[in-house]
Steps between C-alpha positions, in 0.01 A plus 500: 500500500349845458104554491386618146452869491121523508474280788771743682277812361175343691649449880655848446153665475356260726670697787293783393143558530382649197721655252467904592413576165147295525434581902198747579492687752439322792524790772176555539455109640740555758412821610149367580655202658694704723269763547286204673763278653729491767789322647254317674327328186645168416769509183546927513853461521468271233324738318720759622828324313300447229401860439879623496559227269599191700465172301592195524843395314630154451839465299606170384801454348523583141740257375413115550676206451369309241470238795230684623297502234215251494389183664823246559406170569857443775528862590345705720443858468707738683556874469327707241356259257288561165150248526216507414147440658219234387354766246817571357581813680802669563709468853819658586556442832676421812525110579610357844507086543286499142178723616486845392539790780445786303518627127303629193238311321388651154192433330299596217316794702783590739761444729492364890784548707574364856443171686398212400392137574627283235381707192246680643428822676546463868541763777607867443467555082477778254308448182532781231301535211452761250228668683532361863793489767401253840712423720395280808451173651451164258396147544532311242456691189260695681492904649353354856606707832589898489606655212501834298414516167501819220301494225587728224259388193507650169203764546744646745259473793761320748449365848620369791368197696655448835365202702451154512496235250325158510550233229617796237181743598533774641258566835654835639613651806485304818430805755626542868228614659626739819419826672684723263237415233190744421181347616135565435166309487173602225181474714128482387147433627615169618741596758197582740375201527229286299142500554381656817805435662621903432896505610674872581857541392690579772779785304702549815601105520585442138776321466577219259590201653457182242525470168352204381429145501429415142910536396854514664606763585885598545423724830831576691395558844178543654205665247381844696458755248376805528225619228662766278212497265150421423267491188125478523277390287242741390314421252413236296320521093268829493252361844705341759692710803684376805309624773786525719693681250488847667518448821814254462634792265475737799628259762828439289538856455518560864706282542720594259556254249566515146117384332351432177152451304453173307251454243397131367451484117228312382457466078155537493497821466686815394844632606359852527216439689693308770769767510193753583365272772854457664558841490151639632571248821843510548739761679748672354732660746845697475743180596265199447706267270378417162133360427505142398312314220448123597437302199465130521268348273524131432545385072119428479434885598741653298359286181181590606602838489647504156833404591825638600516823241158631630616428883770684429318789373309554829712472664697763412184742477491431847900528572485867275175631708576479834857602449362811320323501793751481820779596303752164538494199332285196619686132617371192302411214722494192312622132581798299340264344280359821351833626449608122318237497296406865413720753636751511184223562262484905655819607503374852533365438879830229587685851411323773649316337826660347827401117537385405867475090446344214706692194475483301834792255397847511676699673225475918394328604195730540200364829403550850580225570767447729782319231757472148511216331703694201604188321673163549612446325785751727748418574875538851617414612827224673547290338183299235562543213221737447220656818335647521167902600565695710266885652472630773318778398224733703716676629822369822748699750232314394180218462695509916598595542143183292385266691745663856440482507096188213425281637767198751421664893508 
């Protein structure tokens, strides 16, 4: 017995992604993945395959014997048989001693291909929508383990998520931490002690050497990093400095490492006036990297404030000023709550602005940044007490690239 027509028509295009006609352009996605990954990086092969158009394919027969179709009480199913699950979906697939090796299941929002466990997704699967292609590892029903996923939505914004998977959400890169990766640390007033107790930074020894108790971390090897880059804080609203701002500034000069000025936001009062108050106290050098605007107000000060629209507004007085100012474009420090809850509603600043995040859990960011501060209580020789520890979302080259073209001319 032959399958009917349509049925034939959907496994055909399941072997595809997306019908050409409908895909965006997606090279932009894997240039920045690539342009930030190497063979190093968990699943960039996979990635790799992917990119010149790799998918997964599984081909069941396309004739049946009418056998095979549906549930026989004194037969077991052999071959490629026609079934169907408990919601009434579609399987064509492979069958070995009754249970189902691999095939195509086809419901009312798409089509999985691969393994299974009885009727449901189980080990290495494909799933392909009309707007999404994953491929990766199942357990029952569920994306859980590595996978790669492209999203290509109707506004034709499309992107790529490459990472792990638990219970069907997606939690991001797991990174290898190891000596090719860019290191730095951001230091303020607390670095030199507390109190009376004054500590000196001793630039000649720095050298990171832990990164954190709070969170596993995938290190391969032994952690002893060198510091390729430092931010400062500077200022703070329109009346607080860092007393040690300028004289760390100088030290890391000498020493020659990459440095940059941090100022921390506060909503209670203006944009402009804080951009004046960074600048008159901050440094501006040929070669510094970018200034920094750390913003990381809780709900209730952001209500207080007159909510997100009127944050927003400040904060890109400040972001426009002191670029005017030192000629490059400021970073945006904010958290992975901040960018949950707030970040989508300025699209203007996602677009325009590098994103340095803090997010101290085990997985990457899923956004486009330039630094993520991966945990804040690191050891690094030479400071006394906990120090907040940071990578760049890259390897040495990008790194250059970074310094050479975002750093003040």
């Amino acid at each position: 017995m032959q399958l009917k027509a349509n049925l034939q028509k959907d496994i055909l295009v399941a072997k595809d992604t997306l019908p050409d006609d409908t895909l965006p352009d997606v090279s932009d996605e894997f240039n920045y993945y690539f342009d930030r990954h190497n063979v190093m990086d968990e699943g960039y092969e996979m990635v790799a395959a992917f990119a010149n158009g790799k998918r997964l394919e599984i081909a069941p027969a396309k004739k049946l014997s009418v056998w095979n179709i549906g549930t026989w009480r004194h037969r077991t199913h052999e071959g490629t048989t026609l079934t169907l699950d408990s919601l009434g979906a579609t399987i064509v697939a492979t069958f070995e001693d009754d249970s189902i090796k691999t095939g195509l299941r086809i419901d009312s929002t798409g089509t999985y291909q691969g393994d299974f466990k009885e009727t449901m997704a189980h080990g290495h699967g494909a799933y392909i929508t009309n707007d999404c292609y994953f491929e990766g590892h199942w357990t029952d029903n569920k994306r859980d383990g590595f996978g790669i996923q492209l999203l290509t939505p109707s506004d034709n914004n499309p992107r790529l998520q490459v990472g792990e998977w638990k219970n069907n959400r997606f939690w991001g890169e797991r990174m290898k931490y190891t000596s090719e990766r860019i290191y730095g640390i951001d230091i303020a007033r607390y670095q030199h002690g507390k109190g009376r107790h004054k500590k000196a930074i001793n630039w000649q020894q720095l050298c990171i050497n832990y990164l954190g108790r709070k969170t596993h971390k995938n290190v391969h090897g032994t952690a002893n990093y060198p510091v390729s880059f430092i931010f400062i804080k500077s200022t703070e609203s329109t009346s607080i400095r860092n007393q040690y701002y300028l004289s760390d500034y100088t030290q890391a000069r000498k020493h020659g490492i990459p440095i940059g000025a941090y100022h921390f936001f506060s909503l209670k009062t203006t944009g402009a006036a804080q951009a004046h108050f960074f600048i008159k106290n901050t440094k501006f050098q040929k070669g510094d990297l970018p200034p920094v605007l750390d913003v990381e107000p809780s709900d209730a000060q952001i209500k207080a404030a007159g909510g997100p629209e009127k944050m927003f507004q400040q904060i890109r007085v400040w972001l426009r000023l002191v670029k005017k100012h030192c000629g490059v474009s400021p970073i945006l420090y904010i958290n992975q709550g901040f960018i949950n809850k707030y970040f989508a509603m300025a699209p203007d600043i996602k677009q325009n602005y590098d994103v340095w995040i803090a997010r101290y859990g085990e997985y990457k960011p899923d956004v486009r940044l330039a630094f993520w501060q991966l945990t804040s209580d690191g050891r690094v020789k030479g400071i006394h007490g906990d120090v907040d520890i940071n990578v760049f979302n890259g390897y040495k080259s990008q790194f250059n690239n970074f310094v050479a073209n975002k750093s003040i001319k």
